[in-house]
C-alpha positions, 0 to 999 in steps of 0.5 A, spaced: 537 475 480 530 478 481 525 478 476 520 483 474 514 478 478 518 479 485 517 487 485 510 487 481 507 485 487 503 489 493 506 484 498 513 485 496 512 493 498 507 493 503 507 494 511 506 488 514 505 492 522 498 495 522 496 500 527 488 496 528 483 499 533 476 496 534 469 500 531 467 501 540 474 505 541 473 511 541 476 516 536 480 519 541 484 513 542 484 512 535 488 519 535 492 518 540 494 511 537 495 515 530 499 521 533 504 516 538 506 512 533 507 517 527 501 514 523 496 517 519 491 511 519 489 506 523 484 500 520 478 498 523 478 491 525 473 485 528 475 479 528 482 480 524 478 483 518 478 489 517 471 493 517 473 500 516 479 505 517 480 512 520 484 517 517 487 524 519 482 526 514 476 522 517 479 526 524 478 533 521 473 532 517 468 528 521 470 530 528 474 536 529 470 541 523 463 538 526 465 539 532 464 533 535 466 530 543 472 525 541 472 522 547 465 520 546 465 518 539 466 511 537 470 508 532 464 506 528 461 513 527 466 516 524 470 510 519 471 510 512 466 504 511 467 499 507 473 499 505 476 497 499 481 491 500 486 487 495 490 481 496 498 481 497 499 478 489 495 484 487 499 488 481 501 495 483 499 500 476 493 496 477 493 498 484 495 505 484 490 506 478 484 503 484 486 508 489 485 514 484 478 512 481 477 510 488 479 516 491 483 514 497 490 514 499 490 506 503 488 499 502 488 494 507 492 487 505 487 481 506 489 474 506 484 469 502 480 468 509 479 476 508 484 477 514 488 483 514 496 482 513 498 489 511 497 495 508 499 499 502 499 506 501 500 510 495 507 512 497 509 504 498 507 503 490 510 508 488 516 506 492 515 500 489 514 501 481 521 505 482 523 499 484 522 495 478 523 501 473 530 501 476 531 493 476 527 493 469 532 500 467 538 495 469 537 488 465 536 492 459 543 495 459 546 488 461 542 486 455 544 491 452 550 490 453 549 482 452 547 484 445 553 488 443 558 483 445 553 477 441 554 482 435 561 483 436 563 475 436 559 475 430 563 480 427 570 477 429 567 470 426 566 474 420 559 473 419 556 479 418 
């Protein structure tokens, strides 16, 4: 059996395939990427670290809104940077509790060499803590359970 620590971590519901792009794209391969596979994200990398991120978000709002030509605006010029990164150990209430403040949806998972190695999103920790309420919910009916067969064996031993 599983115990909490197993579910609690962000590398135990993050995705591990992440849709990368490099800064010198342009933003129209960065929405063709994201539209062609069903994404709202792709992290920007350089030298398998992840420098910045582009969202829908960042399309309507910095391109679509302003205007501005996709086919000739980089990658660069429109990403979310820095962006903030945690490591595959990371707790996930402390983590969902940093999206809020930090006001974002995502975080790249990087490596101790600050590689990427996944993403997480709010839906993945949320996910995640369901995960562990439900294995929490299940280890106390079988203590539970455990308890009343304990009190049961010292009742038929008459001792209390």
């Amino acid at each position: 059996m599983k115990n909490e620590d197993d579910f609690r971590e962000i590398q135990n519901c993050m995705t591990k395939k992440v849709a990368t792009i490099s800064p010198e794209a342009t933003v129209l391969k960065a929405a063709k990427q994201m539209s062609n596979n069903s994404i709202s994200c792709v992290v920007v990398i350089k030298n398998k670290k992840p420098v910045g991120i582009v969202t829908e978000r960042d399309l309507i709002q910095r391109i679509i809104v302003k205007g501005k030509n996709s086919t000739k605006t980089k990658v660069s010029d429109i990403m979310t940077a820095p962006v903030v990164c945690v490591p595959p150990e990371s707790d996930l209430v402390p983590s969902g509790e940093l999206m809020k403040k930090k006001k974002v949806r995502r975080f790249p998972v990087t490596n101790d060499k600050g590689e990427l190695i996944g993403l997480v999103t709010q839906t993945d920790i949320l996910e995640g803590i369901i995960h562990l309420v439900k294995h929490i919910d299940w280890k106390l009916v079988t203590m539970k359970i455990s308890v009343e067969e304990y009190i049961e064996k010292l009742r038929d031993s008459k001792i209390i």
